[in-house]
N, C-alpha and C positions, 0 to 999 in steps of 0.2 A: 244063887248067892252072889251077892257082887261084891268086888275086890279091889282095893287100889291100894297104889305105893305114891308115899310121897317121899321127894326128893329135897332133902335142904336145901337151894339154890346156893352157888357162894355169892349173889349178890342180894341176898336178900339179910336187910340187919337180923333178923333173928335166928342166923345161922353164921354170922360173921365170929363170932367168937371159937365156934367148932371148925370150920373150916376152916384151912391155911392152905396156901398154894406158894411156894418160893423155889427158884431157880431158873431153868431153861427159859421154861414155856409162860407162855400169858395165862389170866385166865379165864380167858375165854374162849381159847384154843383145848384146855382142858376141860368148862363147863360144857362144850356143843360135845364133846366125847361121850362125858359122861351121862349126858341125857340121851345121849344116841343110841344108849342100850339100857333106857328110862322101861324098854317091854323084857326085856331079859332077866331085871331085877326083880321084876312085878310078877313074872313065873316063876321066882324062885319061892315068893309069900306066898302065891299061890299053890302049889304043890306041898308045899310045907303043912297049909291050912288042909288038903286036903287030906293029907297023910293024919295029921292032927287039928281036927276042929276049933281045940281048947288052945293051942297055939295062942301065944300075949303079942301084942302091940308092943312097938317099942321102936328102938334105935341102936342101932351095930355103928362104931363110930371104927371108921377103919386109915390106917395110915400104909402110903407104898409111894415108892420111888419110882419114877420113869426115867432110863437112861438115855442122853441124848440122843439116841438112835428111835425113841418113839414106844418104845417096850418097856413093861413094867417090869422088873428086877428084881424087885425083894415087896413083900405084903405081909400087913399084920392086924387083929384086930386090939386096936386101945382100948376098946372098952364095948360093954354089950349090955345091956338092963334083960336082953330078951333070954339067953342063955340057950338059944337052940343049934345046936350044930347045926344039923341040918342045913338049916338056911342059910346061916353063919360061910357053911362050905360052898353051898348054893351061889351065892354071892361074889367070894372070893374067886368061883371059877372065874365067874365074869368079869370081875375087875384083874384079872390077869390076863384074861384074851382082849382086853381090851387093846387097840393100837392110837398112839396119840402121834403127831404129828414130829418130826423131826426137832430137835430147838438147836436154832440157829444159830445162836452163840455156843451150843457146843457142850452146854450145862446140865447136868441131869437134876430134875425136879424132883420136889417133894412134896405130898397133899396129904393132909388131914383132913377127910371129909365124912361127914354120917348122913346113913340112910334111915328115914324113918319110915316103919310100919305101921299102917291101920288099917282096920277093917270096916267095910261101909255098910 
């Protein structure tokens, strides 16, 4: 069975309303991060899928702060159509060991961003 995860780009318009990125960092310092761990996300669909087959498609829209030092800080999800823990926690791991880059003015950011799941 083949599997994939798509990612809302924040530069792509039909994800510009969902994403928000404001403070420290660029975003494009924060989009190369985030796709950096584009394989870490897509094990967690997948595990998920395999543990449950019947597992939905969907989108986890999640919001968290990076402190100017590069570390994520506090994480939450805004909202979720899929409703599985599971991946839900899956996810959150990853976007907390995530590590972003210093911001140089000293500001700690803030991103609103959703990942969306489907199956191929």
């Amino acid at each position: 069975m083949n599997f994939c995860i798509f990612l809302l780009a924040v530069f792509y318009s039909s994800s510009q309303a969902d994403t928000k990125i404001s403070g420290g960092l660029e975003r494009e310092a924060v989009r190369k991060v985030i796709f950096s761990h584009k394989s870490e996300i897509q094990r967690c669909f997948e595990d998920t899928l395999e543990s449950n087959p019947n597992a939905q498609q969907g989108r986890i829209l999640y919001q968290w702060k990076i402190a100017p030092s590069g570390r994520v800080s506090a994480l939450e999800i805004k909202e979720s159509d899929l409703k599985d823990s599971e991946l839900e926690t899956c996810v959150s791991k990853v976007v907390l060991d995530m590590r972003f880059p210093e911001a140089s003015n000293g500001l700690p950011t803030k991103i609103i961003f959703p990942f969306v799941f489907k199956k191929n």
